[in-house]
C-alpha positions in Angstrom: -1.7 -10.2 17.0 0.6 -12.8 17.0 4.5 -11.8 17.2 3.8 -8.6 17.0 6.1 -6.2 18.9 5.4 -2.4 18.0 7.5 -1.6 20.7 11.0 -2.8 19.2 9.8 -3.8 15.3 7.8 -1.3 14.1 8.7 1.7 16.4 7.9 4.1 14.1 4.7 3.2 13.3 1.0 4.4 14.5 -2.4 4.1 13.6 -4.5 6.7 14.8 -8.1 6.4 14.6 -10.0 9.2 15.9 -9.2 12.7 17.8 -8.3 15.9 15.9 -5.1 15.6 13.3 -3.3 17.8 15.9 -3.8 16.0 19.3 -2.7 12.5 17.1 0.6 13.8 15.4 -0.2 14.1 11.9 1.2 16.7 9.3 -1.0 19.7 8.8 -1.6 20.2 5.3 -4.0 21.6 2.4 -4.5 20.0 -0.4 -4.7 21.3 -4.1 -6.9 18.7 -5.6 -10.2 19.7 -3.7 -11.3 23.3 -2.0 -8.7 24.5 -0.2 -8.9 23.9 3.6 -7.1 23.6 6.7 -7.4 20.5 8.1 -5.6 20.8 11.8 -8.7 20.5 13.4 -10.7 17.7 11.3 -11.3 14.6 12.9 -8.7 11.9 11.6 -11.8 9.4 11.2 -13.1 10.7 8.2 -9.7 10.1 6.4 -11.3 7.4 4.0 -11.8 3.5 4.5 -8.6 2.4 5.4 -6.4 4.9 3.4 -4.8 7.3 5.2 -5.0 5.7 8.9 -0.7 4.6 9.1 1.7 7.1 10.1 4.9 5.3 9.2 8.5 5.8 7.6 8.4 3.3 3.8 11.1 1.1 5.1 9.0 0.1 8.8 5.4 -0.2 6.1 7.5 -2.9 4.1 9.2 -4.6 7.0 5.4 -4.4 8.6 4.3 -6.2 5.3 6.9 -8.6 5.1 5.9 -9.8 8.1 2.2 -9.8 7.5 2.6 -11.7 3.9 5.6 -12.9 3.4 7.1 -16.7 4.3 7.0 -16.4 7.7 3.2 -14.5 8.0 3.5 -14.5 11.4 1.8 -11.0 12.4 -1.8 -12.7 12.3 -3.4 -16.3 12.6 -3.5 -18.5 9.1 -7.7 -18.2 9.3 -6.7 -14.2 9.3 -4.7 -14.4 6.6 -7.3 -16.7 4.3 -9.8 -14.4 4.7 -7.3 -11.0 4.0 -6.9 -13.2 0.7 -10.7 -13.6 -0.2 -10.5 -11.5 -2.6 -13.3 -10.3 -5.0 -14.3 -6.9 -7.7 -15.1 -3.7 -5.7 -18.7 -3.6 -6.9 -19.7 0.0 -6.0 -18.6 3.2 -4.0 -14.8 4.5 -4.6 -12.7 2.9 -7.5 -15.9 0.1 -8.1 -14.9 -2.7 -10.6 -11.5 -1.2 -10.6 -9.7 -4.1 -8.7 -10.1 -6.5 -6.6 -10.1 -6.1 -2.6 -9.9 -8.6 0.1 -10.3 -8.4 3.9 -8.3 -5.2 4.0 -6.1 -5.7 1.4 -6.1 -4.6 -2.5 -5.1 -7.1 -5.1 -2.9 -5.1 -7.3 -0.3 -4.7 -10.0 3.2 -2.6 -11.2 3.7 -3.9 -14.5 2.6 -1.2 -17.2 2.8 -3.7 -20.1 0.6 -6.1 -18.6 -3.5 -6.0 -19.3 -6.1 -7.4 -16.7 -7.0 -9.7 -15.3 -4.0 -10.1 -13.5 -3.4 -13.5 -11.0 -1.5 -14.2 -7.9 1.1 -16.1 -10.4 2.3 -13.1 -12.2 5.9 -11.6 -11.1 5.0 -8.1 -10.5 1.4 -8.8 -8.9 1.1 -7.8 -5.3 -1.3 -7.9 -2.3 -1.3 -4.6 -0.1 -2.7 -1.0 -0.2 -2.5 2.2 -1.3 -3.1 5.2 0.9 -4.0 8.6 -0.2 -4.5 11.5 2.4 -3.6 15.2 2.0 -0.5 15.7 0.2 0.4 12.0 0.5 0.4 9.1 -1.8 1.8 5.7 -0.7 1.7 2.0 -2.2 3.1 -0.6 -0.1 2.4 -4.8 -0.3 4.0 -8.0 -0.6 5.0 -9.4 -3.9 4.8 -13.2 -3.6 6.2 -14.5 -6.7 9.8 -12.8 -6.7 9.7 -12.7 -3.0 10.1 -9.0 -1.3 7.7 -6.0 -0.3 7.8 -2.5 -0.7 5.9 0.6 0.4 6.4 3.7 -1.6 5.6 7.1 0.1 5.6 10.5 -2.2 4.7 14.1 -1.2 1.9 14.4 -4.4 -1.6 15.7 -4.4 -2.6 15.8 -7.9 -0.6 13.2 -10.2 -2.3 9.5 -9.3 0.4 7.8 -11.7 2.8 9.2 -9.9 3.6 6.5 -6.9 2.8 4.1 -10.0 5.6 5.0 -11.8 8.4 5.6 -9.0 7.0 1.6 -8.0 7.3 0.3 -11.4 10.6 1.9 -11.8 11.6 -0.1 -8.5 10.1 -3.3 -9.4 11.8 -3.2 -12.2 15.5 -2.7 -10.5 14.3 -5.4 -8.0 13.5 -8.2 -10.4 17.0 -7.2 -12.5 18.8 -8.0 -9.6 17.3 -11.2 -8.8 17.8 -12.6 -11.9 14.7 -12.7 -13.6 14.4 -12.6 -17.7 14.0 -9.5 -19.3 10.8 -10.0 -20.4 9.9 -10.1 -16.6 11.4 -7.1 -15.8 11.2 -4.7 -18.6 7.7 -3.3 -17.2 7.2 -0.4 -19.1 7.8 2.2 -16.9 7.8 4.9 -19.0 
């Protein structure tokens, strides 16, 4: 990738793909939404499409995304990036017609007032993903219009609104700050 140091900028960071959750580091956990299992000795492939594979603190997951999306992009090539923005409707399998999703990334949304379809335009739009494994919830991406990411990480294995509403709540603080009307900030947390 281009620029990319892991060494010195994102030294917390890693993205295991495959050996047991106990020879890569992970967390052993159980979870309370399905059958209650130990996991220490599943592989850490089957841990869904993409969610679930980045073993990272929130602040190094927003600086990595800042990077990726923001001004300066300059983690991957600009024929990369297009086609991480070619996005189109999940049309089947997990969350199909839900949202849109792009060359690894989710086209998504914190603004609890605000119906579909939403647009690249809109203040609190945002390009990233979510990640859900095992007692873990995170949402984390790049919001272009007001200019700043964020990755929000919660211990949670049975509320999905959850990281929503703590990101909403942060949006909301964020846009205050930089100035924008009221009616772009008052998001309807709840």
């Amino acid at each position: 990738m281009l620029g990319l140091d892991f060494e010195n900028d994102y030294k917390h960071m890693d993205f295991p793909v495959s050996g047991t959750l106990h020879e890569v580091g992970a967390t052993v956990a159980g979870s309370t939404s399905f059958l209650p299992m130990q996991i220490w000795d599943q592989d850490n492939s089957i841990m869904g499409f993409t969610s679930g594979f980045g073993i990272a603190s929130a602040h190094d997951l927003a600086k990595f995304y800042w990077d990726y999306l923001g001004p300066d992009h300059y983690v991957t090539s600009d024929a990369m990036l297009k086609e991480a923005y070619t996005f189109g409707p999940m049309d089947r399998g997990w969350e199909g017609g839900n949202f849109n999703y792009g060359g690894g990334l989710m086209f998504m949304h914190s603004n609890h007032n605000e119906a579909k379809p939403f647009n690249l335009n809109m203040t609190t739009t945002y390009i990233g993903h979510e990640g859900i494994t095992y007692g873990f919830h995170s949402r984390t991406g790049y919001y272009a219009v007001p200019g700043f990411a964020m990755s929000v990480i919660v211990n949670n294995d049975w509320d999905k609104s959850y990281p929503s509403t703590v990101q909403c709540h942060m949006t909301q603080i964020i846009l205050k700050h930089k100035g924008f009307p009221k009616s772009e900030y008052e998001l309807g947390c709840g």
